[in-house]
C-alpha positions in Angstrom: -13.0 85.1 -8.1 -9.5 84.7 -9.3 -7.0 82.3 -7.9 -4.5 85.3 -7.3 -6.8 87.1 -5.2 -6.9 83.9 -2.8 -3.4 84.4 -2.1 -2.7 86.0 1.2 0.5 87.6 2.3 2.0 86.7 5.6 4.9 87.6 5.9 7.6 90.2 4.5 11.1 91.1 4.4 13.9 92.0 2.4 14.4 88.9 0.1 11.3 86.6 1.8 7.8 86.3 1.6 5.4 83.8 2.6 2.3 83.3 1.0 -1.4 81.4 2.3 -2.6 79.7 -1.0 -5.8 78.1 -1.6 -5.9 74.2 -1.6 -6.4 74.5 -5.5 -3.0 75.1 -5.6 -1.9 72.1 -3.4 -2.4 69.4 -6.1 0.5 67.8 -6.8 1.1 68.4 -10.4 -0.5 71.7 -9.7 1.9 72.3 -6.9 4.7 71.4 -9.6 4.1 74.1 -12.3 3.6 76.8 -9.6 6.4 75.9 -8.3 8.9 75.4 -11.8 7.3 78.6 -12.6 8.4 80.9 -9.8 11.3 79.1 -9.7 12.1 80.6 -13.5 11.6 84.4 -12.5 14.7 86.1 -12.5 16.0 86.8 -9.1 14.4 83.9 -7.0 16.9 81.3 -5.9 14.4 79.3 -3.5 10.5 78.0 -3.8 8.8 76.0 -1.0 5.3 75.1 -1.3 4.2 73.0 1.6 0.6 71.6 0.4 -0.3 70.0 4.0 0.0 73.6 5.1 -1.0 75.5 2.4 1.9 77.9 2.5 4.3 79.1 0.1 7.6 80.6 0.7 10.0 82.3 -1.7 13.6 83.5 -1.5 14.8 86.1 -4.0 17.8 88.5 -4.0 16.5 92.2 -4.1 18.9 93.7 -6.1 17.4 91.6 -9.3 14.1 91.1 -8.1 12.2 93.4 -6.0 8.9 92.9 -4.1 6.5 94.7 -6.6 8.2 92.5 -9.7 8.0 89.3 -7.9 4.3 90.0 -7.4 3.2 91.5 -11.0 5.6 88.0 -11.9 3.6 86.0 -9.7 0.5 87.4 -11.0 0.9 86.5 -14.2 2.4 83.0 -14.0 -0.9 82.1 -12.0 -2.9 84.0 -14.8 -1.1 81.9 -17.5 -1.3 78.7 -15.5 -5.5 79.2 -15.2 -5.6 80.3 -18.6 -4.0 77.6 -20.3 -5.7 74.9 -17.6 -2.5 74.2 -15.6 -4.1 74.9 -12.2 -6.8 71.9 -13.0 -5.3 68.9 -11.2 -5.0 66.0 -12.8 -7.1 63.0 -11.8 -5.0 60.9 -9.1 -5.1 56.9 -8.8 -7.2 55.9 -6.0 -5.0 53.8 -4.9 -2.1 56.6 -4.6 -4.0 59.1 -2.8 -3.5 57.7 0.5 0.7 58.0 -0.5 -0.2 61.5 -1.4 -1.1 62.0 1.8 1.1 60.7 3.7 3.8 61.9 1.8 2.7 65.5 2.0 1.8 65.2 5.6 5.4 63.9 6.4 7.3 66.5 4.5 4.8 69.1 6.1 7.0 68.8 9.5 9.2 70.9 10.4 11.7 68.4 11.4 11.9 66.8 8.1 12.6 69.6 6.2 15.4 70.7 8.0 16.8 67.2 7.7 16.0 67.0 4.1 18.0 70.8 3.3 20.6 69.5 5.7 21.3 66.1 4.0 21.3 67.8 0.5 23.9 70.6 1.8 25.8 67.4 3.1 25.6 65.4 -0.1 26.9 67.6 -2.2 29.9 69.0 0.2 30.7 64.9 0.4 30.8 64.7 -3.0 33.1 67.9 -3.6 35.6 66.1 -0.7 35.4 63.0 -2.3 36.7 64.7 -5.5 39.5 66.7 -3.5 40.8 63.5 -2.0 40.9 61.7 -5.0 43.0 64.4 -6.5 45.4 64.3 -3.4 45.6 61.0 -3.6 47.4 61.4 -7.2 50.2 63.4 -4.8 51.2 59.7 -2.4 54.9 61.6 -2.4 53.4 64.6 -1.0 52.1 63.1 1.8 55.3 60.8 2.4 57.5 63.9 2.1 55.6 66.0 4.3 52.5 64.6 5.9 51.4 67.7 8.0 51.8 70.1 4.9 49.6 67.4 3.3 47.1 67.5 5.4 47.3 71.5 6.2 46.5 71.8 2.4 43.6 69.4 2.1 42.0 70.9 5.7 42.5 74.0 3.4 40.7 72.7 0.2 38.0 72.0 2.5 37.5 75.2 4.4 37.8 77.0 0.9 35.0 75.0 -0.5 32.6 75.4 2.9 32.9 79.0 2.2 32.2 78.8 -1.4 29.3 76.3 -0.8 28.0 78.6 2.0 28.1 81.7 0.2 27.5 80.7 -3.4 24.1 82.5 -3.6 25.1 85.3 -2.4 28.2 85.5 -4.7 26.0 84.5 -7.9 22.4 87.2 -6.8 24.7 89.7 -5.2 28.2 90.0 -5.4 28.6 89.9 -9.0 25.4 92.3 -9.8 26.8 95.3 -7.8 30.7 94.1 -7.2 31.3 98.1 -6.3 28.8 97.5 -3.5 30.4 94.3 -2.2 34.1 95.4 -2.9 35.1 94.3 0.5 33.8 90.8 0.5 35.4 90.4 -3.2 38.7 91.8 -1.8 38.5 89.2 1.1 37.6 86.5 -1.3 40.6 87.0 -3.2 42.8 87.2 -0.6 41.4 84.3 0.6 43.1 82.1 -2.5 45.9 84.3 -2.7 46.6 82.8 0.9 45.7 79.2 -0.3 47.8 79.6 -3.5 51.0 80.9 -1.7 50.4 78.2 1.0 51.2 75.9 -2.1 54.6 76.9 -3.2 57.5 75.3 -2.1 59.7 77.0 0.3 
């Protein structure tokens, strides 16, 4: 019997799927090339394989990647993977199979994987406001001169960068593939910095 046929759908929608895999799959370095692999096809933007659970989720954007592709995709990676011996886990310390589970168990929760998405998103927003404020820094007159302009502009910088940050993948799967399609949304994005630009200028 071939590993594909052990994978079960779920669940379906537009854009998501979730998978039941076998527990062949769960090995970590096994878990690792499935996952790098998917991750590769064209269209998918997100790849969670939760070993404890045997579950695999993917994210892709339909307009590049549609259900029957991400299958035949799928397919084939796992076909190449069994082929070339990439689904035969390799042998694990004893002494770090007890981290293993652990590990796996404790990202399994629900709970933890929120926090860990949630601390990444708020990582890299921090770092992107630590970089603003440095810049406005180079600007001490600005703030001297005018404090609540000052501050007006870098609330802006902020906003401007949630937004981006929030709707990046959508602007990099969607908006530019069919920009006729998403006209609206790239007319209110460039409004949007013509706003923040003429907020700029002196008066």
């Amino acid at each position: 019997m071939s590993i594909q046929k052990e994978f079960v759908l779920r669940y379906r929608e537009d854009g998501h799927v979730r998978f039941q895999i076998p527990a062949a799959i769960c090995h970590a370095d096994v878990a690792k090339a499935v996952s790098l692999g998917i991750s590769s096809i064209d269209g998918v933007y997100r790849v969670n394989l939760y070993r404890s659970q045997q579950k695999l989720s993917i994210r892709y954007n339909e307009a590049a990647c549609d259900f029957t592709t991400l299958a035949k995709r799928l397919y084939a990676l796992l076909a190449e993977l069994e082929k070339s011996g990439g689904l035969e886990p390799a042998p694990i310390p004893k002494t770090a199979v007890f981290k293993e589970k652990l590990k796996a168990k404790f990202d399994g929760f629900k709970a933890t994987r929120w926090v860990k998405e949630k601390w990444g998103d708020a990582k890299e927003t921090a770092q992107a406001a630590k970089i603003i404020t440095k810049i406005g820094m180079k600007k001490p007159a600005a703030f001297v001169k005018d404090p609540e302009k000052a501050i007006i502009d870098f609330l802006n910088d902020i906003l401007v960068l949630f937004l981006i940050r929030l709707h990046w993948t959508e602007i990099t799967q969607s908006w530019l593939v069919k920009p006729f399609k998403y006209r609206y949304e790239w007319m209110a994005l460039f409004y949007m910095f013509f706003l923040l630009v003429r907020s700029r200028k002196q008066k």
